[in-house]
N, C-alpha and C positions, 0 to 999 in steps of 0.2 A: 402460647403467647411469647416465652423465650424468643423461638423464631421469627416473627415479626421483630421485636426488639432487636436482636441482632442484625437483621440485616435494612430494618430502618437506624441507625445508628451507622451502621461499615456504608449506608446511602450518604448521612449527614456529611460523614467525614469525608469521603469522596469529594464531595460536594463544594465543601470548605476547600479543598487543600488545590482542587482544579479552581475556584478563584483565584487564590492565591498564587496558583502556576501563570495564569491569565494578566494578572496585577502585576506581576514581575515583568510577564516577557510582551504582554501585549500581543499576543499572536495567537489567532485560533485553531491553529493544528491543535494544539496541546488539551483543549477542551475538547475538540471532536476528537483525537485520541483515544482520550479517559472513557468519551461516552461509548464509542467501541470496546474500551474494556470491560464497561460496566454492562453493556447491550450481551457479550460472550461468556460472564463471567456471573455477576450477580443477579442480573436481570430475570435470568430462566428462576430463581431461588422464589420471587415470590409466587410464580404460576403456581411449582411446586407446593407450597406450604400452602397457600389457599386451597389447593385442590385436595391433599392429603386432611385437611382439617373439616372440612368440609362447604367451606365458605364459597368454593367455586366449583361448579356441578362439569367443569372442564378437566379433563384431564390429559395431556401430551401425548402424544401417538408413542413417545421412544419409551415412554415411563415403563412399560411392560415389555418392551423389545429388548432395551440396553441391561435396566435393571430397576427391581421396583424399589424407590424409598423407602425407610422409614423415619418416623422422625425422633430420633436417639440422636445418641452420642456421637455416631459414627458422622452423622450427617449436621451436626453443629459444626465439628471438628471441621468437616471441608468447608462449609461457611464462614469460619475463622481464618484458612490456609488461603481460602480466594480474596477475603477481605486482606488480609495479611500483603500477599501477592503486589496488588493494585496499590496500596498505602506506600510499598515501599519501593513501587516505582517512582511515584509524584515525590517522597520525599527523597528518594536522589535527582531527579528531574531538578526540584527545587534546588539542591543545593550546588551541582555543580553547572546549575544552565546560568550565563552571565544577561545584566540585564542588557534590555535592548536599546537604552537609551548612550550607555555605557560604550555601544560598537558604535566600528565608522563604517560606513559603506564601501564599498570598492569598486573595481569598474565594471561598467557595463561589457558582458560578452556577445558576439555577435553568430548566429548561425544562419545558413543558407535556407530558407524553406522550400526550395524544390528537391534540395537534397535529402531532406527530412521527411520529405513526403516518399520522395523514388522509392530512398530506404524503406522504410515502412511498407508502403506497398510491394516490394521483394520478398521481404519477410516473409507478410501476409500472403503472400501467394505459392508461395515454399513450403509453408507448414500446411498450408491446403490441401496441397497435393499430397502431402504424406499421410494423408488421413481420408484420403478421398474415395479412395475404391472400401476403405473399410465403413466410413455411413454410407454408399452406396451397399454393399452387401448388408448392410443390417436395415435399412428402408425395405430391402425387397421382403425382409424376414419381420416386419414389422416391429422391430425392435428401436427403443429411443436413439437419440444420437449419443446421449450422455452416459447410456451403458456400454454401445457399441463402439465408438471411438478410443475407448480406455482399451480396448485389446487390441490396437495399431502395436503394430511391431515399433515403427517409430515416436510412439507417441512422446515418449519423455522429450526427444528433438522438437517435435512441434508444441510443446508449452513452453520453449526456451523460445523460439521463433514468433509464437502469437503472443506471448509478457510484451518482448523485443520489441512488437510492430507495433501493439496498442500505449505503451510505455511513450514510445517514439511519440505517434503521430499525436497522443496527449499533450503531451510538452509542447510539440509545434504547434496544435490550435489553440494555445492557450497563450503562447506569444506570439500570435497571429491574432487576437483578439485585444493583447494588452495596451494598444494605443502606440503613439508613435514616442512616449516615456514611461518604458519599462525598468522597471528595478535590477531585476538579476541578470535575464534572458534579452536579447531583442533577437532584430533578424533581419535580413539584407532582401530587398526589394517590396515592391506592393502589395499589403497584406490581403488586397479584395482578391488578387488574383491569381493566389494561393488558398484562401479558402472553400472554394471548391472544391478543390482537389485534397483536400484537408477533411474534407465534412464525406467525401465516397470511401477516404478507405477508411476515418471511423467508424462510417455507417455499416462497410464491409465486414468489418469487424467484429462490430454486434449483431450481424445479419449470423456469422459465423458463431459465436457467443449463443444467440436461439435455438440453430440447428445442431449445437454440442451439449444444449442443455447447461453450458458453463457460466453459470450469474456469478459466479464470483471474480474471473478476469472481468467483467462488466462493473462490476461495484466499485473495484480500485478502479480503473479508467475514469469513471463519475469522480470518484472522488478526490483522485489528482490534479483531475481538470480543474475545480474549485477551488483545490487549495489552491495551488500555482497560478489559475488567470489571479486568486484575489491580493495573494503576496505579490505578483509579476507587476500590475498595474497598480500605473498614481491612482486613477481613480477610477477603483472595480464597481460595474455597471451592478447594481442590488439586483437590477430585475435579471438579467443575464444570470447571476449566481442562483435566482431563484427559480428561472426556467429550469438549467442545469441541472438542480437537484430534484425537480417534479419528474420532468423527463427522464432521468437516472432511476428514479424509484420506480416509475410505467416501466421502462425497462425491466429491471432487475426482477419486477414482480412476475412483469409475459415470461420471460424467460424459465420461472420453476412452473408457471401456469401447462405452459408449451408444454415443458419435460416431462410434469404430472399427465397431459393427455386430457386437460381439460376442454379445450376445444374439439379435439378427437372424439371423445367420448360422448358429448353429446351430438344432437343433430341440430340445436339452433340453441344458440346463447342468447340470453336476454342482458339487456344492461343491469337490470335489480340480480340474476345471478353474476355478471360478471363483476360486479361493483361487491356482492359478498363474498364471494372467493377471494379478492384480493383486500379485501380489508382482513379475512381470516388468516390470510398468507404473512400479512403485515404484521395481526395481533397475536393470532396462537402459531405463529413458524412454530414449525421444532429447530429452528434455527439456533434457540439461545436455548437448547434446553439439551443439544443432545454432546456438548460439551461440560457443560455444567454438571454432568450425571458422573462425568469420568471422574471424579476427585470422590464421589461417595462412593463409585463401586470399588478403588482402590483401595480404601480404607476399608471397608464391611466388608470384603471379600481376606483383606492383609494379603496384599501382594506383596512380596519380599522384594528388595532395593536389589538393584541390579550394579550400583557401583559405578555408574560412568558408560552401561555399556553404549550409551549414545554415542558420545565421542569418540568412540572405537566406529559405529557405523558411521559417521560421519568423517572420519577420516580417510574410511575408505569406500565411499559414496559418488568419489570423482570417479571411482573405477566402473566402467559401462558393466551390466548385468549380462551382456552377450559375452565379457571376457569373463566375470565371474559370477556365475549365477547364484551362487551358495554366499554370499559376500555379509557379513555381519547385517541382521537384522535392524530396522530402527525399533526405537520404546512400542512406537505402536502395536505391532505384533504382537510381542509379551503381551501389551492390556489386552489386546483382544481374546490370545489366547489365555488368557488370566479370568478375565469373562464369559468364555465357556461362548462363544458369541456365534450367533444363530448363521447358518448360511445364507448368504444374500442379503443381509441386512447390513446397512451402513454405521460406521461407529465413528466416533470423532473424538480424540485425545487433546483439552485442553493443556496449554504452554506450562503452566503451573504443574498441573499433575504429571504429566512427562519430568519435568526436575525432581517430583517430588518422590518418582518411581525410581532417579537414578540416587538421590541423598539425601530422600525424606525432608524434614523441615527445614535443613538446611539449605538444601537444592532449591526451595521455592523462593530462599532470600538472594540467593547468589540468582537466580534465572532473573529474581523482578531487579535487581540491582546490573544486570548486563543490561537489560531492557532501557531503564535510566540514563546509564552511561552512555549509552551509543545514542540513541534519544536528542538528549543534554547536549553530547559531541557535535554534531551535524547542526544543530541550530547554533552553538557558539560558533562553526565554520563556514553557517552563512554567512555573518558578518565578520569575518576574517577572511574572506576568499583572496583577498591582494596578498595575503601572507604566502598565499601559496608557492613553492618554487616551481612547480609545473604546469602544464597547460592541463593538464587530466585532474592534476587535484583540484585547479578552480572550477572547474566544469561541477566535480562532484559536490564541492564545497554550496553550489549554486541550488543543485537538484536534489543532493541526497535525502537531508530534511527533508523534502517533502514524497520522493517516493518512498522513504522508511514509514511514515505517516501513512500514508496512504493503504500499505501492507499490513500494517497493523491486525487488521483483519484476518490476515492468513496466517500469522505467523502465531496468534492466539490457537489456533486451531491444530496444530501439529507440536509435536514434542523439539526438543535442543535441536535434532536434525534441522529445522526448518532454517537453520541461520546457514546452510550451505545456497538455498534457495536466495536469500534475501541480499547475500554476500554477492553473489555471480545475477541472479536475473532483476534485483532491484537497485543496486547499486553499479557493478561493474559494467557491466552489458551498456542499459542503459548513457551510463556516461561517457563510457568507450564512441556509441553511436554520435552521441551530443556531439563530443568532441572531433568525430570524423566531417559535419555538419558544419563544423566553423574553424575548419581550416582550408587552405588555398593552397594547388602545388605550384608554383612560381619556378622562373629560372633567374637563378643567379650567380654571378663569377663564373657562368658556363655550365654550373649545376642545376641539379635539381632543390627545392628547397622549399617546406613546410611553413606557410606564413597563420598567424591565426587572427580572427578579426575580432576587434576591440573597438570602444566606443571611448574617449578618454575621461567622460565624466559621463558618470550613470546615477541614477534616479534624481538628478538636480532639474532646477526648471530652465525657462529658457533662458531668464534676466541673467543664471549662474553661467550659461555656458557665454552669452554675449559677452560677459565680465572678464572669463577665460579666456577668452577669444581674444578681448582684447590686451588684459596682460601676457599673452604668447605672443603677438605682433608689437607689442613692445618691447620684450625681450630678445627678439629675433632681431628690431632694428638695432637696438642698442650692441647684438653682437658682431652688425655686420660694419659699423665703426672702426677703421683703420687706424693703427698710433699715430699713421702721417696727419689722418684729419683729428686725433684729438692731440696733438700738440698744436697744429694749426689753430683748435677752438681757443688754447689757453694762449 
């Protein structure tokens, strides 16, 4: 009974403190945020305790793979530390994110959509190739793509290259979509006639996405898309946002349906099986559960603190594994080796527990309070983007909030390392590209020179720019007045 009360209570308070995040800032990243936290983080907790009590005749495929429960001390304790975690993300979020009524807008930025798309489609075809004779050799050997693709020589290149292209051409249909009065993003010519071209290499994308078995570049993709057309545009289409996320779920689901060998495996699908399989895929994933187990195996097992060694692997994580192969492990390793963990079987190291592996309970305040800050940061520099003194900062200032949003997702699921990930393929990368997309090489003074395109007043309506329009041709005549004709007037 304890059990239910705990984590019906660490529900309540969640609950409370993402309105209150929502009441402040008026923005729903930060709600679907939380529920991504609470989906990786709490959620698997009551399968468990229903099933261990006996209240539910269900019980998780990892439960016996990763490590079996009990329900002790060991395992309130990580109920507390995840509860803990998530609280005091929302309560730095709360405190250092400023309100939204509070900022001023800034100007609209302009990108090319052909060049957003070229890009993208480069990418995507770059990182194909690097992968391409390796699901060819594993198709002949009837092997999936999502086991076979992971042993490409180059693979770690081609998840920098497919983030890169799916990242991209997101942003571009999403302000290819936003109307011709966009808030942050717009974009230089006809958006009907770029949306073609926009929607083949998404499609490509996720065609590729099927055939790797990777539903997770798929998930962020969806849910970028959403966030950004519904921040981007005055006024975001309901039905459009609700296609978006039906469509994104069909997806996300074929995708593990595909890699499981569900269609393979039988000889003819009926709709009543395939409509059960993916509602099962939807309700009993081991998705939220096989994260969730890492914080009780650490604890029942007393893995010893390792002291930072993440830090140490991520510092030296830029170094390629062909210069050094031996190169500082990440936390993950330790757990698994800590868990004694079965061969061939997949383990997953929740964000909390990876800090909690390097400083114990204090690791897990310091991990949810970097979370917070950077979080917090990016939304106060949307609306601060004119502060920026650079073209690259406003660019980031524009997008970052929301592909840090958007990763949330991934970044839950791997230990401190993941923020070399989120540092270089969700922020930098990305806005590097954005920013190559909305500039122009021009000649000037006989040079070469970098011009970037700008909109001089963004998210106002038309009445405000006519008003503009016409106080600028005001001021323009008033400066084009000679002293000869204003001594003449007087």
């Amino acid at each position: 009974m304890e059990f239910y009360l705990i984590l019906g209570v660490a529900t309540a308070v969640v609950s409370g403190l993402t309105v209150m995040m929502w009441h402040k800032t008026r923005c729903m990243a930060f709600p679907l945020g939380i529920a991504f936290m609470y989906f990786w983080t709490l959620y698997g907790g009551w399968r468990i305790v229903r099933s261990i009590d006996g209240t539910s005749d269900e019980t998780p495929y990892l439960f016996y793979k990763v490590v079996p429960i009990f329900l002790n001390s060991d395992y309130m304790m990580a109920l507390l530390l995840y509860t803990l975690f998530i609280i005091v993300v929302q309560v730095t979020v709360l405190y250092l994110v400023a309100p939204k009524e509070r900022m001023r807008a800034s100007r609209l930025i302009e990108i090319s959509h052909w060049r957003v798309a070229v890009m993208a489609a480069a990418a995507a075809v770059v990182g194909y190739l690097l992968i391409r004779n390796t699901l060819a050799e594993g198709a002949e050997e009837n092997l999936s793509g999502y086991g076979s693709v992971r042993s490409a020589a180059l693979f770690t290149i081609y998840q920098v290259l497919d983030h890169a292209a799916m990242t991209l051409v997101t942003v571009g249909l999403a302000v290819c979509v936003s109307g011709r009065e966009p808030r942050y993003l717009g974009g230089k010519g006809n958006p009907r006639f770029v949306l073609l071209p926009y929607l083949a290499v998404f499609g490509a994308l996720l065609y590729l996405c099927v055939k790797t078995g990777n539903r997770t570049e798929a998930a962020l993709a969806f849910a970028l898309l959403v966030l950004f057309y519904s921040a981007n545009a005055q006024r975001a289409s309901k039905l459009l946002i609700v296609g978006a996320g039906v469509f994104g779920a069909a997806t996300i689901t074929a995708v593990k349906l595909i890699r499981d060998g569900f269609f393979s495996a039988a000889n003819s699908v009926g709709l009543a099986d395939l409509w059960t399989a993916a509602s099962n895929e939807v309700l009993r994933s081991t998705e939220n559960v096989a994260a969730h187990l890492s914080m009780y195996g650490v604890l029942h097992k007393q893995l010893p603190l390792t002291y930072g060694s993440s830090f140490v692997s991520l510092l030296f994580s830029f170094v390629p594994r062909m210069v050094w192969p031996n190169r500082p492990a990440p936390i993950y390793d330790d757990y698994v080796l800590g868990m004694a963990a079965i061969d061939g079987q997949g383990y997953t190291i929740h964000h909390a527990t990876g800090w909690y592996m390097n400083f114990g309970i204090a690791g897990v305040i310091i991990g949810a309070v970097l979370i917070g800050w950077i979080w917090a940061g990016l939304f106060n520099l949307l609306y601060r983007k004119a502060e920026a003194r650079t073209w690259f900062g406003q660019i980031l200032s524009a997008i970052g909030f929301w592909t840090f949003t958007s990763t949330i997702p991934m970044l839950l699921r791997n230990g401190p390392e993941v923020y070399k990930e989120v540092i270089m393929d969700c922020l930098l990368i990305p806005t590097a590209l954005i920013a190559i997309a909305g500039t122009r090489l021009v000649k000037r003074y006989n040079r070469p020179c970098l011009i970037v395109a700008r909109r001089p007043h963004a998210g106002g309506t038309s009445q405000r720019r006519v008003v503009s329009k016409a106080k600028s041709q005001e001021s323009l005549a008033w400066r084009e007045i000679s002293p000869t004709d204003m001594q003449g007037a007087q």
